[in-house]
VEXMAR-487071 format. One record per residue (C-alpha): x, y, z; residue in three letters. Coordinates in steps of 0.05 Angstrom, whole numbers, padded with zeros to 5 digits, always signed. Example, Ala and Ser with C-alpha at 12.3 -4.5 7.8 and 13.67 -1.06 7.14 Angstrom:
<nodes>
+00246-00090+00156ala
+00273-00021+00143ser
</nodes>
This chain:
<nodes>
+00589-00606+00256unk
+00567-00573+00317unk
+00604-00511+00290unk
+00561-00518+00230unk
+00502-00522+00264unk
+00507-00462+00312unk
+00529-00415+00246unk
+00453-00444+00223unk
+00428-00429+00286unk
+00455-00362+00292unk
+00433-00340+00216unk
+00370-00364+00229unk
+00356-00327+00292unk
+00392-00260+00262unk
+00345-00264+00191unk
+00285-00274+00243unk
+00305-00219+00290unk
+00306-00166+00228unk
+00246-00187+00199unk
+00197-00130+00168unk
+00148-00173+00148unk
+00116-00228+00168unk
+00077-00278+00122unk
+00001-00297+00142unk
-00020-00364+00123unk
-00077-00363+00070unk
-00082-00443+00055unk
-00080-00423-00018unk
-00034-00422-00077unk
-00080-00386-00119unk
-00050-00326-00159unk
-00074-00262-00112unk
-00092-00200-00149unk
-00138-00168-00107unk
-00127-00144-00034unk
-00177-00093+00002unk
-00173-00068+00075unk
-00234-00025+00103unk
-00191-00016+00164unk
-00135-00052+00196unk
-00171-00111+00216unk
-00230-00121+00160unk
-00201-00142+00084unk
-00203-00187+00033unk
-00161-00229-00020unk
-00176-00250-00080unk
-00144-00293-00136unk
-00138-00342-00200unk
-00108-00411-00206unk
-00138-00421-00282unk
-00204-00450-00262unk
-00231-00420-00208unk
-00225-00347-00162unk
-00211-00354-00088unk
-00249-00307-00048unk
-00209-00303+00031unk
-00243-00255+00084unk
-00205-00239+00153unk
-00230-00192+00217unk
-00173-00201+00251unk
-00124-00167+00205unk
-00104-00238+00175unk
-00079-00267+00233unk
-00133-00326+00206unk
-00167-00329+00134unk
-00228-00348+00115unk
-00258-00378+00047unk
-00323-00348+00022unk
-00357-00369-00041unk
-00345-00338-00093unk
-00393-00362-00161unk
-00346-00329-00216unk
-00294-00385-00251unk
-00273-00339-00302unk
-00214-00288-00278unk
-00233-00240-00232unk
-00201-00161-00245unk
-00226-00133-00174unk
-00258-00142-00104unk
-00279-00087-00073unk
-00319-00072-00013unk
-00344-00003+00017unk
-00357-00025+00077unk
-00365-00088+00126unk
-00419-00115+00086unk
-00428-00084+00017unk
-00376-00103-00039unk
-00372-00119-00123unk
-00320-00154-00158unk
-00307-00155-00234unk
-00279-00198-00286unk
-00276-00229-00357unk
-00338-00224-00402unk
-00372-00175-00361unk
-00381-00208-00301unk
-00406-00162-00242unk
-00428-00195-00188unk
-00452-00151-00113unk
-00453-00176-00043unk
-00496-00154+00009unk
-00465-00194+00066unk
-00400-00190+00063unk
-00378-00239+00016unk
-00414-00301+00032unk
-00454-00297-00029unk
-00454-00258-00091unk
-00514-00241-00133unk
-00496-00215-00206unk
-00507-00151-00235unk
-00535-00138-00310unk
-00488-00095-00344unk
-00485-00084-00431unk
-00425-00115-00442unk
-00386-00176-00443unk
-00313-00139-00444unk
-00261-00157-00388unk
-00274-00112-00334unk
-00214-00099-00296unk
-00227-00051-00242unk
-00279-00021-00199unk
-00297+00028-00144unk
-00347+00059-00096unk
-00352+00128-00065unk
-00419+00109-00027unk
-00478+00051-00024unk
-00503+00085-00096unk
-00439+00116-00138unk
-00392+00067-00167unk
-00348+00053-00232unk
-00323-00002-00263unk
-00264+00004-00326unk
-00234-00061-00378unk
-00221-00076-00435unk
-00214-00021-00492unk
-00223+00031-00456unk
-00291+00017-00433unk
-00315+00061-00368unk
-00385+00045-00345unk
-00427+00081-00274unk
-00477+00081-00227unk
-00514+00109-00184unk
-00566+00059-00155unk
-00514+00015-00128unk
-00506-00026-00187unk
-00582-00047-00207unk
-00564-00002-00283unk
-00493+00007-00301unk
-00493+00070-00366unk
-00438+00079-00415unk
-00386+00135-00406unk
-00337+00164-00454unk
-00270+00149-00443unk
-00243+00168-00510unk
-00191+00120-00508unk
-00190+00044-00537unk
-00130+00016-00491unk
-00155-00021-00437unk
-00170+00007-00372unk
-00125-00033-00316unk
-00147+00006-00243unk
-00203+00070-00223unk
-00202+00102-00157unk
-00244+00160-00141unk
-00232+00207-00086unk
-00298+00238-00079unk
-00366+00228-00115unk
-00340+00280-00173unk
-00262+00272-00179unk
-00229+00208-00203unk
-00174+00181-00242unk
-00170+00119-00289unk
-00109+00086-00312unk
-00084+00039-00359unk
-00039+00008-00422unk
+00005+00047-00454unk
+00012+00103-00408unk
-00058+00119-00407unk
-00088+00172-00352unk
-00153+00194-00344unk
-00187+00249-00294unk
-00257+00272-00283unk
-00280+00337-00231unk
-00353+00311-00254unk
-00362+00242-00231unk
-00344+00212-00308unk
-00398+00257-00348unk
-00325+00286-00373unk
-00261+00248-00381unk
-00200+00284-00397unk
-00130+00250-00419unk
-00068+00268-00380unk
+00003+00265-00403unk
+00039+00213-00371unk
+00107+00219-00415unk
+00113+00139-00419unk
+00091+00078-00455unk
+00092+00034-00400unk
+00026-00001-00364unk
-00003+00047-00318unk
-00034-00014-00257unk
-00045+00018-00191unk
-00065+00087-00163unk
-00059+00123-00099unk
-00101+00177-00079unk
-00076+00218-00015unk
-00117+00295-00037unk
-00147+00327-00095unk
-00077+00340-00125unk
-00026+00287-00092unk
-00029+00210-00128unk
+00023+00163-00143unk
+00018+00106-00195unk
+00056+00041-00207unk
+00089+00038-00277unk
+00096-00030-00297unk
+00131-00050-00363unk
+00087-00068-00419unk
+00084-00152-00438unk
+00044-00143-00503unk
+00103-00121-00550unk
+00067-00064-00576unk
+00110-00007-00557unk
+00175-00009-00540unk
+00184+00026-00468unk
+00221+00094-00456unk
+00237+00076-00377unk
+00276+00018-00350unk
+00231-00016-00292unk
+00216+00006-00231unk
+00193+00079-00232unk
+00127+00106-00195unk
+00094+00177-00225unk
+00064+00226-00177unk
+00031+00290-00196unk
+00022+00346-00146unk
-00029+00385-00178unk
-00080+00334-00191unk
-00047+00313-00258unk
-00029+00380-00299unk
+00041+00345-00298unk
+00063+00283-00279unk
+00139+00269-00245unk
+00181+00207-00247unk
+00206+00168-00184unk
+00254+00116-00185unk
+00242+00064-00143unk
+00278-00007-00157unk
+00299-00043-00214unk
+00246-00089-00198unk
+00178-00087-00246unk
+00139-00045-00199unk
+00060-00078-00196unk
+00030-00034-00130unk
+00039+00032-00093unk
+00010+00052-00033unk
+00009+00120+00004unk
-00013+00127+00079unk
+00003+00203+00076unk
+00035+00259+00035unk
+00100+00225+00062unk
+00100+00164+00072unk
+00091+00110+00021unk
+00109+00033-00003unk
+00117+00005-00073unk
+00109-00077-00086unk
+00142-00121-00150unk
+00170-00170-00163unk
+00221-00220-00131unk
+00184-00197-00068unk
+00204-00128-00072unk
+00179-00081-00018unk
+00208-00002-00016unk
+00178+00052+00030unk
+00195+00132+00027unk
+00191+00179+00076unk
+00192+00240+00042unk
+00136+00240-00011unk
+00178+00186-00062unk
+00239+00239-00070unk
+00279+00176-00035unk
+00259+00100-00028unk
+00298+00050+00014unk
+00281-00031+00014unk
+00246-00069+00059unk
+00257-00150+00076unk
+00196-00174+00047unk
+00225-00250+00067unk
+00200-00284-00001unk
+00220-00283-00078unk
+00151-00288-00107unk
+00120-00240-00143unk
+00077-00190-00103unk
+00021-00152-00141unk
-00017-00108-00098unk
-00003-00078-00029unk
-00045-00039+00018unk
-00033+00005+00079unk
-00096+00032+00125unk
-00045+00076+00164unk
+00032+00082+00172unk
+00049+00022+00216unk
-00014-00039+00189unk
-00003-00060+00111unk
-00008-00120+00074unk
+00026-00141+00010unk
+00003-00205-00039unk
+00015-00241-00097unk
+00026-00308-00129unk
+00031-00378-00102unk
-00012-00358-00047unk
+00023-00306-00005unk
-00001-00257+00040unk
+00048-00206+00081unk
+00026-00166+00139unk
+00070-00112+00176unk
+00049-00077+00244unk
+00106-00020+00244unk
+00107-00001+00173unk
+00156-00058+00149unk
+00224-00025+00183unk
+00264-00072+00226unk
+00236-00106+00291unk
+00270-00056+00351unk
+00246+00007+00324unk
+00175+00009+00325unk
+00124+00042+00372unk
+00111-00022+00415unk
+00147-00053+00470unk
+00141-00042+00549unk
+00137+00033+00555unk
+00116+00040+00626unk
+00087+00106+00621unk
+00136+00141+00572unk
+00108+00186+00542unk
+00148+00204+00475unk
+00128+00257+00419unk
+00167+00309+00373unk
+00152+00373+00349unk
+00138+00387+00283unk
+00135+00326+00254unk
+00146+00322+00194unk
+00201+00373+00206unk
+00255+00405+00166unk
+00324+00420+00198unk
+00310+00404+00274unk
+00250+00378+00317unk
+00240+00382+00392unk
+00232+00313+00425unk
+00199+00326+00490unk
+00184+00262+00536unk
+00156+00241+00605unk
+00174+00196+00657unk
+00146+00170+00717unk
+00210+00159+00753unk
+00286+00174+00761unk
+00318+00135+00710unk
+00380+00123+00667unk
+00363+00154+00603unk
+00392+00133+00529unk
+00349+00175+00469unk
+00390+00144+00404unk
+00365+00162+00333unk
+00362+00108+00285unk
+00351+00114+00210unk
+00299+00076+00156unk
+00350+00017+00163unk
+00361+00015+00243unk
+00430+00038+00243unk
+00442+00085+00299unk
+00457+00155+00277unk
+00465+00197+00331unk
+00458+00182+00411unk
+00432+00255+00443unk
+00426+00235+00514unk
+00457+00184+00558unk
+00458+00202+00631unk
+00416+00190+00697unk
+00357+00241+00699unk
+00297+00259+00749unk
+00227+00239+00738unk
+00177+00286+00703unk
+00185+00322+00636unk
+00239+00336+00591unk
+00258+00359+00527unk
+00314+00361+00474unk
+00327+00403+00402unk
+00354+00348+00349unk
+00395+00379+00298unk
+00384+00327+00243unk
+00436+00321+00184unk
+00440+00370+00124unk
+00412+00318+00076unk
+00346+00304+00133unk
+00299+00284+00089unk
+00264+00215+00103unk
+00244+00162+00155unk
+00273+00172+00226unk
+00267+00132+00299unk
+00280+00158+00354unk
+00283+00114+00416unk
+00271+00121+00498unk
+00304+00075+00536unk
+00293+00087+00613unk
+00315+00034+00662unk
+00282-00030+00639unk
+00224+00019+00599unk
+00236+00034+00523unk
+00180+00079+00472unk
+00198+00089+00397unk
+00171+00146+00353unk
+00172+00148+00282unk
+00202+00225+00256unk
+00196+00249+00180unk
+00247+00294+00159unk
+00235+00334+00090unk
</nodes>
């Protein structure tokens, strides 16, 4: 028995000490479908338990969650906010309602239709869009006092929009559907996406780089040409799209910090991040089996992932292993490489304030340790070192300072 119960013991402490993620407590169970961070300690959830939408604010970057009223009981598509104050969410039967003080109350918008509305997005106080149900797209630009018709030219419905600027945008949706715009919607022109499944989340990084999550249709309309868990990206805005395999998990989310670096959410808790612009993708421990639907990161190390039943996820160090991320006691290390991203071999450079024994070990996406480059006593002040990374050096490095009781990580993309 006491064998049994230091094996316990021990598996506890080891699942703990490799955590990625770490769940947030919401006090919900609500269905989450909505997730927006203005910065990486500003957001909000939303979601659906049948009867009514639970609106949660934070300011701390979840570490507590608050309730805020939200009027709509009919299923709410989107919550979004442009700034600390100033948000809209949308739903079933037209429903459009804007806050003015960040989500405490909501006053509702007229718009000339009673269509689900699925999606919608701001550039500024004035310019927004909002997309639903067959294929309707509809603007602004007095923050939301007259919504107008655009032409879409589509009937499938419209699942997510994202703009980049007031002028070029993309909106997404059943069946495959893309559409882009360089004139703020006047024009909408159809891209070829090469699939049939449900086009649900889009990533915007520059005017030619986006990623979207392909999720396999439920209607049993079409019968799907991928199996699940593919991501397209386009690098020139769209002319052609490219297929990424991700996970055999239905993919629901995809979120890009940089050209780089990137995370995909699904189901069964499924979390997998690339380094090198989706050409690889390795998993993360997400530590749950529910279903995530929408994840967000405001830089590479702060992202949040939720879904059903309530959950919320929160990473500080970009969801790799605890051990090899950028905090700990550094003691004036000073810790950099150069270029980063880099192709072939980088220079790590560092300082130090004292004599030390020195380790530098290089770890991969995982934390296995793939190479140690130094491991000897060395004098204060500063130092450098050429890393000849692998032939195949594309991806998500680490490489760690250890000197004396001091220790600095810095993340290294290889492409």
């Amino acid at each position: 028995m006491k064998k049994a119960v230091l094996l316990f013991t021990f598996l506890f402490w080891a699942v703990i000490s490799n955590a990625q993620w770490v769940e947030q407590s919401s006090g919900s169970t609500h269905w989450f479908n909505s997730l927006q961070f203005i910065d990486s300690g500003t957001g909000w959830v939303c979601g659906f338990n049948g009867s009514d939408n639970m609106l949660l604010h934070t300011t701390d970057g979840g570490a507590t969650w608050v309730p805020q009223g939200m009027p709509a009981t009919t299923f709410l598509g989107e919550v979004t906010f442009l700034n600390a104050t100033t948000g809209w969410a949308v739903g079933v039967g037209g429903v459009i309602l804007k806050s003015t003080d960040g989500g405490e109350t909501w006053t509702p918008q007229t718009i000339a239709t009673t269509k689900a509305l699925q999606s919608v997005w701001f550039v500024d106080e004035n310019k927004g869009w909002v997309v639903g149900e067959s294929g309707i797209i509809f603007n602004t630009t007095d923050g939301g006092a007259t919504w107008n018709p655009q032409s879409s030219g589509v009937s499938n419905r419209l699942i997510r929009v994202r703009f980049l600027n007031d002028q070029t945008g993309w909106a997404t949706g059943w069946g495959g559907t893309v559409l882009y715009t360089t004139d703020g919607g006047t024009t909408w022109t159809p891209q070829t996406s090469n699939t049939f499944f449900d086009l649900i989340s889009i990533s915007i990084v520059d005017a030619n780089n986006v990623w979207l999550a392909a999720a396999a249709p439920v209607k049993g309309d079409k019968s799907p040409v991928w199996d699940n868990g593919y991501v397209l990206h386009t690098a020139d805005a769209g002319t052609t799209w490219t297929q990424q395999y991700v996970s055999s998990s239905i993919l629901n989310g995809v979120s890009f910090a940089n050209l780089n670096e990137g995370w995909a959410f699904g189901s069964e808790g499924t979390i997998v991040t690339t380094g090198n612009g989706g050409t690889t993708w390795t998993p993360q421990v997400s530590g749950v089996a529910t279903t995530l639907t929408v994840g967000q990161f405001t830089d590479p190390s702060n992202g949040w992932a939720t879904g059903e039943n309530g959950v919320i996820l929160y990473t500080d160090n970009g969801g790799f292993p605890v051990g090899i991320n950028d905090k700990g006691n550094t003691g004036g290390l000073r810790l950099s490489n150069d270029p980063n991203p880099f192709t072939g071999s980088t220079v790590i450079s560092w300082k130090m304030q004292q004599a030390s024994h020195v380790e530098l070990n290089i770890c991969d996406i995982t934390g296995k340790r793939i190479a140690t480059i130094v491991n000897e006593n060395m004098a204060a002040g500063n130092h450098s070192v050429t890393w000849n990374a692998p032939l195949q050096s594309a991806g998500v490095y680490f490489c760690t300072l250890k000197a004396g009781d001091k220790m600095v990580t810095k993340k290294m993309i290889g492409r």
